[in-house]
Residue frames as qw, qx, qy, qz and C-alpha x, y, z in Angstrom:
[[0.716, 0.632, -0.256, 0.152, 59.70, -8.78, 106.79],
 [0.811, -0.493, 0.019, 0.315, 63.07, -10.25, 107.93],
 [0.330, 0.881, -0.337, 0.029, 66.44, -8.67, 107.71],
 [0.881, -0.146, -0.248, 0.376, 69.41, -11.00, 107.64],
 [0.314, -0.913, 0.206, 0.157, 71.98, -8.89, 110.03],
 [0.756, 0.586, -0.201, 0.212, 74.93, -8.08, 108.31],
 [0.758, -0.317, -0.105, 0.560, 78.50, -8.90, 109.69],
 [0.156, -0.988, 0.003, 0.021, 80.04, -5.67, 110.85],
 [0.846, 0.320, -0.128, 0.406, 83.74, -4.70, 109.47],
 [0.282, -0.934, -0.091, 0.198, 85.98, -3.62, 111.38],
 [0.511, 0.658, -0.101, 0.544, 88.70, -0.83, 111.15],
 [0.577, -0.728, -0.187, 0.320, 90.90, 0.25, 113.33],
 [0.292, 0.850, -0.076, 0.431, 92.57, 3.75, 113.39],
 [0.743, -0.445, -0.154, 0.476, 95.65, 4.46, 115.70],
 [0.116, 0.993, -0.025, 0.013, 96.74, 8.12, 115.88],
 [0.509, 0.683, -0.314, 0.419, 100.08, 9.11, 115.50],
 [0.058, -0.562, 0.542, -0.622, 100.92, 9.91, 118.81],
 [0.743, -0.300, 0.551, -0.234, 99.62, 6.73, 120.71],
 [0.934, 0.276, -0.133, 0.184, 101.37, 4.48, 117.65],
 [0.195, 0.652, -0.558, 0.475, 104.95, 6.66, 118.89],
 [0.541, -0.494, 0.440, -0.520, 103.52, 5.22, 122.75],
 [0.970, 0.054, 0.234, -0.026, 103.23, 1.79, 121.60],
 [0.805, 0.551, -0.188, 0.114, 106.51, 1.71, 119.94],
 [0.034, 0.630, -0.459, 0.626, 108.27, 3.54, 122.53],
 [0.713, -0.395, 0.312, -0.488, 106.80, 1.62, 124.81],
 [0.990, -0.091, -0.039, 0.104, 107.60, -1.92, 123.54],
 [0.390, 0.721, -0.357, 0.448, 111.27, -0.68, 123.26],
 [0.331, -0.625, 0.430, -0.561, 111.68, 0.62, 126.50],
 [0.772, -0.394, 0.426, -0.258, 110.46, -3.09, 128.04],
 [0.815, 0.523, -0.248, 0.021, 112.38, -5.06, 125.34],
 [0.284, 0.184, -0.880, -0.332, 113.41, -7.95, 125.72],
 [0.108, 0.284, 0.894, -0.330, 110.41, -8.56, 127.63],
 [0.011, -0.587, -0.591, -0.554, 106.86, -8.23, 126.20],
 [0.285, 0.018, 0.167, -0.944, 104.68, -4.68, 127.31],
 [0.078, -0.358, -0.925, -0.104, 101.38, -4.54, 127.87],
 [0.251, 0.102, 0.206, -0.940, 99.12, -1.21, 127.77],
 [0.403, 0.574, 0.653, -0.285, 95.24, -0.87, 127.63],
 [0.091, 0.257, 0.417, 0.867, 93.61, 0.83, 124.41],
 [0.070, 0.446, 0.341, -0.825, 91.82, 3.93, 124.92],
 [0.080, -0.067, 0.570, 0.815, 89.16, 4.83, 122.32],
 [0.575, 0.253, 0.373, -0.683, 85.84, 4.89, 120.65],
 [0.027, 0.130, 0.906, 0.402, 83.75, 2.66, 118.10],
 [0.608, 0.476, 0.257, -0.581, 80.83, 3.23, 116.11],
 [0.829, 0.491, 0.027, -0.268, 79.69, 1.40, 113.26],
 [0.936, 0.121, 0.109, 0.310, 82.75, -1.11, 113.39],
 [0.299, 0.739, -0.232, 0.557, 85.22, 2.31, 112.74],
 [0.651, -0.691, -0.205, 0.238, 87.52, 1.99, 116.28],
 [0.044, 0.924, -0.206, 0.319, 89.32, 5.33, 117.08],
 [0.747, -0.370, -0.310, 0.457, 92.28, 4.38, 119.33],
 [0.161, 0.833, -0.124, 0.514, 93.61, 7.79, 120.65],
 [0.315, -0.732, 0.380, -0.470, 95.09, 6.54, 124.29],
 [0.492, 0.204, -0.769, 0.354, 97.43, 4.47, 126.56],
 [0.586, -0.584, 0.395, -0.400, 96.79, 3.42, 130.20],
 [0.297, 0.338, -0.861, 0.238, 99.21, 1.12, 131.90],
 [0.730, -0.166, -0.655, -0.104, 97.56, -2.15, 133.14],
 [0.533, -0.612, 0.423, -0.403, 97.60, -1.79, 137.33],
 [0.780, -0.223, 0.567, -0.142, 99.24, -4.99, 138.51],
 [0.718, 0.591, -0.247, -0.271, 100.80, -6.00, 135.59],
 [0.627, -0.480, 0.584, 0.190, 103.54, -8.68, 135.07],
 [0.737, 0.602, -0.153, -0.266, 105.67, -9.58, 132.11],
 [0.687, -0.413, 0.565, 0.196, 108.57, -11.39, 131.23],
 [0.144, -0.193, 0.783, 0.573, 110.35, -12.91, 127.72],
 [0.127, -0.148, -0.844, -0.500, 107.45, -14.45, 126.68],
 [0.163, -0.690, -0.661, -0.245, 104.02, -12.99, 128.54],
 [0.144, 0.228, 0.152, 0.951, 102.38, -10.58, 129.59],
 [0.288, -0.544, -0.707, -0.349, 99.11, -9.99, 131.57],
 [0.043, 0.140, -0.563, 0.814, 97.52, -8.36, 134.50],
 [0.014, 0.406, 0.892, -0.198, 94.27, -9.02, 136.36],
 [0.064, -0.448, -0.411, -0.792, 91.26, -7.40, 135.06],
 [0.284, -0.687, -0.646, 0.175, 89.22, -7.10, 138.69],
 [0.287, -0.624, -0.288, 0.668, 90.72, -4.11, 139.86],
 [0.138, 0.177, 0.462, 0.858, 90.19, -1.98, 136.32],
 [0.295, 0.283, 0.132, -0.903, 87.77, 1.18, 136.94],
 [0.444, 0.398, 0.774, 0.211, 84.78, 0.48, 134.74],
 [0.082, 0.546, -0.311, -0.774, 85.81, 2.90, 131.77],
 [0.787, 0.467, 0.391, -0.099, 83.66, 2.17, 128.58],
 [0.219, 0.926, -0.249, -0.179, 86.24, 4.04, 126.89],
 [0.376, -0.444, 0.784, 0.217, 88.96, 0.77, 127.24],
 [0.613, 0.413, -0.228, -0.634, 88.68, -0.87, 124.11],
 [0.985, 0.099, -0.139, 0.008, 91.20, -3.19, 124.16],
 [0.592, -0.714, 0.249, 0.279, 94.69, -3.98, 124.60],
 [0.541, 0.744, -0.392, 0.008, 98.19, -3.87, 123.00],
 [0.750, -0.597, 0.286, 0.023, 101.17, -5.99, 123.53],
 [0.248, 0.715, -0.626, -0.189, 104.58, -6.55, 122.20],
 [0.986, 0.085, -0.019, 0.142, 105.99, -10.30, 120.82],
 [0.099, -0.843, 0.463, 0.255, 109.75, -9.49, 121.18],
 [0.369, -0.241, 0.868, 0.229, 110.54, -12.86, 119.52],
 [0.278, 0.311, 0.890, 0.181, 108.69, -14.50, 116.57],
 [0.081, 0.341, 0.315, 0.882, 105.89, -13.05, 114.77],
 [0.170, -0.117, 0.080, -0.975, 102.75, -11.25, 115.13],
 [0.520, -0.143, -0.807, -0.242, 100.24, -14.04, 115.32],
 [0.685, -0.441, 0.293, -0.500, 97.83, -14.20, 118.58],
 [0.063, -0.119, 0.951, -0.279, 99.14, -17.27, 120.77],
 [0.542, -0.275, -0.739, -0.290, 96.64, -19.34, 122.29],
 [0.347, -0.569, -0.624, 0.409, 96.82, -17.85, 125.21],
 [0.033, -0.092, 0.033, 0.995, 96.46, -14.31, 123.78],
 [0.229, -0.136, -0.843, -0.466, 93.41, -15.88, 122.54],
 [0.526, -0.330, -0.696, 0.360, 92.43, -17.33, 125.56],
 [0.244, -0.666, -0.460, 0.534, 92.51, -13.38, 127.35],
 [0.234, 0.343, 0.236, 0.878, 91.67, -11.24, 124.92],
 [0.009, 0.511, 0.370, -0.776, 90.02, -7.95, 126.61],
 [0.271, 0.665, 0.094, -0.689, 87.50, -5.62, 124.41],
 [0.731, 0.638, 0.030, -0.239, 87.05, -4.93, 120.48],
 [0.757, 0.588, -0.241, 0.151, 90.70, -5.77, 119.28],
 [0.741, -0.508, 0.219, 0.381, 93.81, -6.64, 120.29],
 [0.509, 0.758, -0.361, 0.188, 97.26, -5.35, 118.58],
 [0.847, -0.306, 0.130, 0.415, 100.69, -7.40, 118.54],
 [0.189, 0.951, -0.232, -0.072, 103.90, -5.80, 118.12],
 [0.981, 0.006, -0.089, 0.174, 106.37, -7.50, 116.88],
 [0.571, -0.580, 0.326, 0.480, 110.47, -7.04, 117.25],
 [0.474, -0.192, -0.348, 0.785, 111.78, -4.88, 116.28],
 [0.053, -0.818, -0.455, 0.347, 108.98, -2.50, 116.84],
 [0.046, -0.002, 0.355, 0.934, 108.60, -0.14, 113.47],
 [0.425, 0.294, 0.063, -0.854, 105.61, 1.35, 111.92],
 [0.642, 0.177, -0.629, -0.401, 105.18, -1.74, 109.49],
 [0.410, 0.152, -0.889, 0.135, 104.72, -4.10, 112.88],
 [0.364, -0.055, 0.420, -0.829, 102.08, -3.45, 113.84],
 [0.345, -0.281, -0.789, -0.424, 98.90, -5.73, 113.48],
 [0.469, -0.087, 0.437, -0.763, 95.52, -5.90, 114.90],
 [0.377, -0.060, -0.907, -0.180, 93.10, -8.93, 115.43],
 [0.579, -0.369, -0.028, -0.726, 89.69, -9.57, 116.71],
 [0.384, -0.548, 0.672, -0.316, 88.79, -11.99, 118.78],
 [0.979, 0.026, 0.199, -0.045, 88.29, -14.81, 116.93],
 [0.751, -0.098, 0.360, 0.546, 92.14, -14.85, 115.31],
 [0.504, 0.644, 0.422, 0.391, 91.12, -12.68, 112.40],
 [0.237, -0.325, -0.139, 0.905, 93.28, -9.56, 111.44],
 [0.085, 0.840, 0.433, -0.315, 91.80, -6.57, 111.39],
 [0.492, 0.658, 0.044, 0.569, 92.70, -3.68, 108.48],
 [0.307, -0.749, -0.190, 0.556, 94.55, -0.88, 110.76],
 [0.159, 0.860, 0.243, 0.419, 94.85, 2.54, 109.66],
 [0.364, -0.502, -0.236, 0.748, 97.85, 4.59, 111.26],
 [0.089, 0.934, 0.296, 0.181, 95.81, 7.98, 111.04],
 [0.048, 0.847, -0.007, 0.530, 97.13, 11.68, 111.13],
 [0.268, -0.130, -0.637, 0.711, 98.05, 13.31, 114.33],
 [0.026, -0.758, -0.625, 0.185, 95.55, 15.36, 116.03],
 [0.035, -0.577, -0.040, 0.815, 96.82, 18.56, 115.29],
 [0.137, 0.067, -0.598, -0.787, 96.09, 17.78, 111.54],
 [0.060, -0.560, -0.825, 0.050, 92.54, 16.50, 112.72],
 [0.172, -0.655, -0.352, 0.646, 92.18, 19.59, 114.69],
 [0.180, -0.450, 0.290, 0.825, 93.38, 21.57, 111.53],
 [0.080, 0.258, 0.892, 0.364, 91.22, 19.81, 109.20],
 [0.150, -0.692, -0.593, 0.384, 88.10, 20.88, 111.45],
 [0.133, -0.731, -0.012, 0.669, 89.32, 24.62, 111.05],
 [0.089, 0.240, -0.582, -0.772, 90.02, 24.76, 107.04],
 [0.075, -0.478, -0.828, -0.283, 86.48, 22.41, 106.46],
 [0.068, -0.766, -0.612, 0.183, 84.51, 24.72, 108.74],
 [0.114, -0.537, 0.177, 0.817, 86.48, 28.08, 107.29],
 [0.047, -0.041, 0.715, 0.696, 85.41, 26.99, 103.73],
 [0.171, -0.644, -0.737, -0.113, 81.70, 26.21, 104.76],
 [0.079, 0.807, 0.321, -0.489, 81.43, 29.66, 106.65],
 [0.112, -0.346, 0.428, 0.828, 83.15, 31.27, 103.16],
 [0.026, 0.315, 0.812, 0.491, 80.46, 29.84, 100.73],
 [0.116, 0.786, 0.607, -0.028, 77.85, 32.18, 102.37],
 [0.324, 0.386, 0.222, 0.835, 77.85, 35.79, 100.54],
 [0.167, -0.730, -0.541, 0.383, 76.92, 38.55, 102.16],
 [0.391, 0.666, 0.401, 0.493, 75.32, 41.23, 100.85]]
């Protein structure tokens, strides 16, 4: 029996504290575009972004942004990248296209809020994003889910 393989959706989560790094970050290089790696995991289409690493060799300017991918450790953990539009909108170029790196890319547009973010795969298409929690409310979550599960057993 065949199975037809279904297209995998993705989602992409961005914690709290590496969406502040990306924002703070395009700022900081504004008026010229940034350019950081994404740090994270994926499973079943669900990508976790929870970390920054500045590009080695980078170079930007008004309007790009890149750096050579030879000398990059081989970290399975890079997902993709981020980068900032400081002009215009949020749309992948054609040459963002052209070098896209891992499971998703995110543009940031000008003037770098919480609503300017986007993400996009690699064929053009955006991607839903999800700006999750911080970790301490993960972390806290963990502790009140696994405080209620050890409470439900009675002892006698």
């Amino acid at each position: 029996m065949l199975s037809k393989n279904k297209k995998l959706e993705r989602k992409i989560t961005l914690n709290q504290e590496t969406r502040d790094g990306i924002l703070t970050f395009c700022k900081m290089n504004h008026p010229n575009e940034g350019i950081l790696i994404l740090r994270g995991k994926s499973k079943h289409g669900n990508v976790l972004i929870d970390g920054l690493v500045i590009p080695p060799f980078s170079e930007t300017g008004a309007d790009f942004a890149g750096f050579p991918h030879n000398p990059l450790p081989l970290d399975p953990s890079y997902i993709g990248i981020v980068h900032s539009h400081p002009a215009g909108s949020a749309e992948p170029s054609l040459t963002d296209s052209n070098n896209f790196f891992g499971l998703v890319s995110i543009i940031v547009k000008s003037p770098y809020e919480n609503d300017d973010i986007f993400a996009w795969d690699s064929s053009g298409n955006k991607i839903p994003l999800d700006m999750g929690c911080s970790l301490f409310y993960h972390f806290h979550m963990v502790l009140v889910l696994h405080w209620q599960f050890l409470s439900s057993f009675h002892y006698f």
